[in-house]
N, C-alpha and C positions, 0 to 999 in steps of 0.2 A: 306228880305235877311235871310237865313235860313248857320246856322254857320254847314257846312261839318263835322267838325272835332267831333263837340259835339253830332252830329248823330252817326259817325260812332262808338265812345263807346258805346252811345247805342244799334248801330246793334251787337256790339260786346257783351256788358254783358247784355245784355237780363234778361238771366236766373239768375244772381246775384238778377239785377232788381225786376224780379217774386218773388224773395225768400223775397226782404226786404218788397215789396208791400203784402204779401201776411204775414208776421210776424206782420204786424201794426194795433191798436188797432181802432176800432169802430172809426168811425172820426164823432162827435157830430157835425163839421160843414154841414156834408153831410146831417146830419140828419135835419138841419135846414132847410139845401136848397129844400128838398124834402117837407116838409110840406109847403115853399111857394108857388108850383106850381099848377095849376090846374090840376083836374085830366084828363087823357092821353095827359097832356102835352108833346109835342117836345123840344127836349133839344138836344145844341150842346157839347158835349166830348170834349175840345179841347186838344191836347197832352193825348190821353186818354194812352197809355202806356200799360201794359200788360192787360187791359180790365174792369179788377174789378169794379172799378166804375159804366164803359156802361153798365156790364150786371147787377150788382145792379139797377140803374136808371131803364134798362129793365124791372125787374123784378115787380119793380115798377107799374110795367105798362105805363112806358110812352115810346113814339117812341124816339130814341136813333140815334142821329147821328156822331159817336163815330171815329175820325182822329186823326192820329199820325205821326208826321214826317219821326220815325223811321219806316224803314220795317221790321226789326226784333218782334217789338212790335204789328204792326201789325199784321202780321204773328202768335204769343202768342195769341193772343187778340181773334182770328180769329178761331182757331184751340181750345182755352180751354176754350170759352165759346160759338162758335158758332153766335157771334153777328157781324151785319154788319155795317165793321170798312172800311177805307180805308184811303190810304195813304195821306197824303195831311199837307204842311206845312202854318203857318199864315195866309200866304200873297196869300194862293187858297182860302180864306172864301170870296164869295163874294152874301151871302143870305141877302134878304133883307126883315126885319119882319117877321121873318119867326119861330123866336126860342120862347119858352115860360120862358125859361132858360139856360144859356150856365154857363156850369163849366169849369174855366181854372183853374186848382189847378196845380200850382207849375209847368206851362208850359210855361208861357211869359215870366219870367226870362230867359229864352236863348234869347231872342229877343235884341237887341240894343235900347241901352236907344233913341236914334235917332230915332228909327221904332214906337216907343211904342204910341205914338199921333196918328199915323196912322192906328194901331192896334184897339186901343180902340174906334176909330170911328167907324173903320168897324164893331167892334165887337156889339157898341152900334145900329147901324143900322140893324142887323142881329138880336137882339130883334125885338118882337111885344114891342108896347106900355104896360108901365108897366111891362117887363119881368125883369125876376131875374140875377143877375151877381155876379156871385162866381168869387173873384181871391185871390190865394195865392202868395207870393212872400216872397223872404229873406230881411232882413234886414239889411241896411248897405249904404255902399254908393261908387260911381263909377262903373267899370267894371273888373271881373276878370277872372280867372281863374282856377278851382278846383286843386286840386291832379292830378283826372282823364285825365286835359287837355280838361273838358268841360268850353263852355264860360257863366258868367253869370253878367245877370246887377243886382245892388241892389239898393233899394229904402228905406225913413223912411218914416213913416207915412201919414206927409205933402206933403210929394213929390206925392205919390200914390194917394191921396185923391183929390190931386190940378188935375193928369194928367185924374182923374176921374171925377173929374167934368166938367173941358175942354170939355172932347168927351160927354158930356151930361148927364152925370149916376150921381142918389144922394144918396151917402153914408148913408148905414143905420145903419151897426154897421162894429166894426174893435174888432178883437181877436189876441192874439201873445200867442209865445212859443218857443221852442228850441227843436231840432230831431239832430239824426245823419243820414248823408246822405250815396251814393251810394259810393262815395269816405272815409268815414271813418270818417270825422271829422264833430263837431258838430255848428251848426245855429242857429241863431233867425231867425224868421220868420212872418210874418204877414198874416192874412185873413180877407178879405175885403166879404160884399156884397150888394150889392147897387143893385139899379133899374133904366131902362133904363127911 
């Protein structure tokens, strides 16, 4: 189930988007997730958003399969870096073994705490054996709703680790911090990366 409402900010601020994705410092997690993979590994984008990431990972050298709910984002993504992205929410992944790495940073948090079992299974299955799993998420607990009127679930620790293990994945290390978001106000957060 893909939430209407919290797309259509993002088809709408876009270009806010670009400005804060494109203002944010070196992400030392990316940097991990990269030296875990093989070289010209395939890696799934998911929520890849104005592109930076896919066409970093690209540039990388590895094959880049780079979706985004929004089509504004796409659209960015598509046009300012030239990498091929396409549309596609959660619940279209249905690869199986096929990723060497999937980055979800700070994109299944739109997803319902309800979906999110179903999520990480598919997601766990769309690794090859041994593949890398980046996820970020906020910290906190139930389901809300931003400033913006985008929807988000939030997890602590336990809770991510447990729903990580469920779908097969073994937690290899966990990092936190706190950012200001797309709506204004500031989060904790957590990043996860485990193996499939």
């Amino acid at each position: 189930m893909t939430d209407p409402t919290t797309i259509a900010v993002y088809n709408a601020k876009f270009d806010d988007y670009v400005a804060l994705e494109n203002g944010e410092r070196r992400n030392p997690s990316l940097d991990r997730f990269v030296e875990m993979l093989p070289k010209s590994a395939h890696v799934l984008d998911l929520g890849c958003g104005p592109g930076n990431t896919a066409a970093f990972l690209q540039k990388a050298g590895f094959t880049v399969d780079a979706v985004d709910a929004s089509v504004g984002m796409v659209k960015v993504a598509a046009e300012k870096f030239g990498i091929p992205v396409r549309h596609a929410t959660f619940d279209d992944i249905t690869a199986q073994k096929e990723y060497d790495g999937i980055w979800a940073n700070f994109s299944l948090l739109h997803a319902p705490k309800s979906r999110m079992p179903d999520h990480l299974a598919t997601l766990h299955k769309a690794l090859k054996p041994d593949g890398v799993f980046h996820i970020g998420m906020k910290l906190g607990t139930g389901e809300h709703r931003d400033r913006l009127d985008r929807f988000y679930a939030y997890y602590s620790q336990t809770e991510l680790e447990d729903l990580l293990t469920d779908a097969g994945f073994h937690t290899l290390n966990a990092t936190f911090g706190s950012g200001t978001g797309l709506d204004g106000s500031r989060s904790d957060w957590i990043v996860i990366t485990a193996h499939a």
